[in-house]
N, C-alpha and C positions, 0 to 999 in steps of 0.2 A: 712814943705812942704807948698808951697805958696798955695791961693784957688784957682788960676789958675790950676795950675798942678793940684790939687785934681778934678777939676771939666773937667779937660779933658779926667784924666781917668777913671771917672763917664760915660763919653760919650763913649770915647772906650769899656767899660764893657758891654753896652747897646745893641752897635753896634753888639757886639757877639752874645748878646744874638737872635737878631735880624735874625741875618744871621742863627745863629741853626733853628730856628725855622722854618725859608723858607724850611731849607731843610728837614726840617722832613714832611713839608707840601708837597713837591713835591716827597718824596718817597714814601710818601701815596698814592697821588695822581697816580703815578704810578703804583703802587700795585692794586690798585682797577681795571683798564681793564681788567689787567692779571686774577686776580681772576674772573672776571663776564668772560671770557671767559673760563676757566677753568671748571667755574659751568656749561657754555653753552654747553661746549663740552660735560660735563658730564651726561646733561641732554638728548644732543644728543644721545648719544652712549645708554643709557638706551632704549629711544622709539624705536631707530629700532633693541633692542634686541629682546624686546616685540614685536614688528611687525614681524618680522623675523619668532620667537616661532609660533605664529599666523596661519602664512603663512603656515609653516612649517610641523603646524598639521593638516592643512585642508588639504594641499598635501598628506600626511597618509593614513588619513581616508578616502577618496577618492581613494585613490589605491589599499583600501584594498579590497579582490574579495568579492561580498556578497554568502550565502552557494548556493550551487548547488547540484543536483541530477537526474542522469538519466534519460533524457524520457523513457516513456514506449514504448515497442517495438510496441504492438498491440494498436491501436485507436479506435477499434469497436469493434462489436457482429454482428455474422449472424443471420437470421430471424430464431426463437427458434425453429418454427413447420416443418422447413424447414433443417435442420440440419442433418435428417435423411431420408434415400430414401427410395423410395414406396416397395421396394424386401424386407428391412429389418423392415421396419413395418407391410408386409404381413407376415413375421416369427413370431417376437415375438409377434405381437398384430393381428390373424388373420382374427377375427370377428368385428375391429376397427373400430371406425369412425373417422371421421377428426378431429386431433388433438386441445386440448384447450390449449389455449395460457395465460400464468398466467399476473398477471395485472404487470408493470415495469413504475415505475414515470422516467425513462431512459433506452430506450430499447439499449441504445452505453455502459453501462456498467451491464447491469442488464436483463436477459432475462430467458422464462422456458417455457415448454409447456407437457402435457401431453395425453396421448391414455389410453382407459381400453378398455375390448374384452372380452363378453359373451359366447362363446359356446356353446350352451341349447342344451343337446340331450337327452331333456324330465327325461321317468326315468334312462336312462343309468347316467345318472348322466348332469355336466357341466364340465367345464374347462373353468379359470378367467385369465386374465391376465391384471395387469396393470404396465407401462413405461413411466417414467416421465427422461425430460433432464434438466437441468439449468444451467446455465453459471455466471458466476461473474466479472467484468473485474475490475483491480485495475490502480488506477492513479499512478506516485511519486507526492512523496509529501515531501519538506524540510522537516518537522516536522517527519513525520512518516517513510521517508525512502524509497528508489526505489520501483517501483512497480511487479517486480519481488518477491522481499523479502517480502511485501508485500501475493501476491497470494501463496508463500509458505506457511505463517503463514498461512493462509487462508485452502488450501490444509489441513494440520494436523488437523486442528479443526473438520475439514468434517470426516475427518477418524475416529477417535477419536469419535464423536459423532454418528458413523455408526458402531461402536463398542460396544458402550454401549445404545442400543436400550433396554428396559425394558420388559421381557420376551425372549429374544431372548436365543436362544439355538443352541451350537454348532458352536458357531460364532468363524468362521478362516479370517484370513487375508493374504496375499500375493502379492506383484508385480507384475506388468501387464508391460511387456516389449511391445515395439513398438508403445508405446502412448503416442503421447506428451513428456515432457520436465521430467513426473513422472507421476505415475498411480499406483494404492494399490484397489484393489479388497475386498471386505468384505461380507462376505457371509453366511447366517445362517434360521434356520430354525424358526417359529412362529408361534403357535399353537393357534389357534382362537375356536369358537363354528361351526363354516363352516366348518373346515377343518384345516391343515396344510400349512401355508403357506412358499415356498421357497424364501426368499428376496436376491437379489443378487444391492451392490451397487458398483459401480467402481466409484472413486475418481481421474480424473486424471489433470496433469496442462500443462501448454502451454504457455512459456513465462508469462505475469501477467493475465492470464486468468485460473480459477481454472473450469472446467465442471464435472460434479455430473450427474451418470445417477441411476437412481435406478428401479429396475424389477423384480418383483414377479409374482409370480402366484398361484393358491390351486385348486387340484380336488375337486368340491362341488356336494353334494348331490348323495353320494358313487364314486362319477368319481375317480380315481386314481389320487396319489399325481405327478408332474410333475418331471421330473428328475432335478436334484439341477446342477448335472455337464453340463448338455445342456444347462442350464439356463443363468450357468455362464458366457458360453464360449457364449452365444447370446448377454450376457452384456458387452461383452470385445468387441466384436465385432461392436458393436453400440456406445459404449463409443469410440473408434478410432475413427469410422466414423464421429461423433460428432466434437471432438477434430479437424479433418483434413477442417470441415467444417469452424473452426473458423482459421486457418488458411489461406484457401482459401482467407475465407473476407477479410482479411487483405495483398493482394497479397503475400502468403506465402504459396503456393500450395504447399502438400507433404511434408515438415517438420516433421506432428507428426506422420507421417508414415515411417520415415527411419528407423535409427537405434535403439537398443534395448535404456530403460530407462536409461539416463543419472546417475539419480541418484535414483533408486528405495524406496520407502517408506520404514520406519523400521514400525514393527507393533506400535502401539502409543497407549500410557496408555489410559486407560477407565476413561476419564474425560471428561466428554458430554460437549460441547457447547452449549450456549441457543441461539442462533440464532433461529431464526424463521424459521419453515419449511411449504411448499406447501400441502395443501392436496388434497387425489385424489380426483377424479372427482366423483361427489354423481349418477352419474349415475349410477353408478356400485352399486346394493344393497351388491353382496356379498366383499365389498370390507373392510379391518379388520378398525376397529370401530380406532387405532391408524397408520397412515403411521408408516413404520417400520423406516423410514431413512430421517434424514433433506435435506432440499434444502440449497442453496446459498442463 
């Protein structure tokens, strides 16, 4: 072979090699937008996954309702001293003076007021009487629960600790129909160095409103002991009238006077509540060294 020919298809060899390589350069070269667009898309699609999610969940959490619970039906309290009329303080309290009104850091949820009544008929003896009212009003509260449900718990514990008075003797309970929403009656006797005393408390509710009336009285200095069934039937009678007054205040005249107790108390275990109780008025010397029955 001449070195002509040898060196021509040196040059041809070349040429091929030449022309591969363009093209592998320009498939590259094509390859790469597709690919940087590919990634682009890819990166796209990502962020407004995430934005989306984002969105998505604030939309949620935003629709979600926050908790809720019943308003209270009752908003206030009547004036405490006022709660009861002048005919039914001339019954049970007849030698009374104008009623003392217990201290309330809020008198819209928190109110009480009390009478006591001398009798002095020398040596024939005395007759004592003392009548205390208080009211409790409950709010709802998300945490703790409507305020109905509420003034029930409330309601029990009053009974409950009106049952287990310390010395108490003969202590009965029973339902008081026509009062309010419930009413429980507790009733018994208390044997002091004065006398015997007859403690009658009625417990009754009203919507989220629990009222506590308690009334006793003792023949002192040989007087005769007072009748326990008149007493009661004076306490039940004043416990309505109380209950209907707390009603009124809240334009709700006549409700705890209609129909008999919704749901009447069951008797309720003897397990005192420590709540704080009101005591009576120190005017009264002969009146027993412990109130028989807590307040609100």
């Amino acid at each position: 072979m001449s070195e002509g020919t040898m060196q021509r298809r040196a040059q041809r060899v070349e040429r091929d090699q030449r022309a591969k390589r363009r093209n592998r350069v320009l498939v590259c070269a094509a390859a790469v937008p597709v690919m940087l667009v590919a990634a682009g898309c890819s990166s796209d699609s990502g962020s407004g996954d995430s934005t989306d999610g984002a969105a998505k969940a604030a939309a949620s959490a935003s629709a979600s309702p926050s908790p809720t619970v019943a308003a209270a039906a009752y908003g206030k309290l009547p004036e405490p001293c006022k709660v009861l009329s002048k005919k039914t303080l001339e019954d049970l309290v007849p030698k009374g003076k104008s009623g003392k009104e217990g201290k309330s850091d809020d008198i819209s949820t928190r109110g009480s007021c009390s009478w006591n009544s001398l009798d002095n008929n020398g040596v024939k003896g005395s007759q004592f009487r003392w009548l205390n009212v208080s009211m409790l009003r409950f709010e709802s509260d998300v945490t703790r629960g409507p305020a109905d449900k509420l003034a029930r718990e409330h309601f029990e514990k009053q009974v409950q600790e009106a049952q287990a008075v310390e010395g108490a003797k003969s202590v009965k309970t029973e339902p008081v129909a026509g009062t309010g929403d419930q009413a429980t009656a507790v009733h018994y006797d208390l044997k002091k160095k004065e006398g015997t005393f007859k403690q009658q408390t009625v417990v009754a509710r009203v919507e989220n409103v629990v009222v506590t009336l308690d009334y006793y009285g003792a023949g002192l200095a040989g007087d005769k002991t007072p009748s326990g069934k008149d007493m009661l039937k004076d306490a039940e009678k004043a416990a309505k009238e109380a209950v209907d007054a707390v009603s009124e205040a809240n334009g709700k005249g006549g409700k705890a006077g209609g129909a008999p107790s919704k749901s009447p108390s069951k008797p309720a275990s003897k397990s005192p509540s420590k709540e704080a109780s009101d005591e009576p008025s120190k005017g009264a010397s002969a009146s027993p060294s412990k109130k028989p029955a807590s307040k609100s």
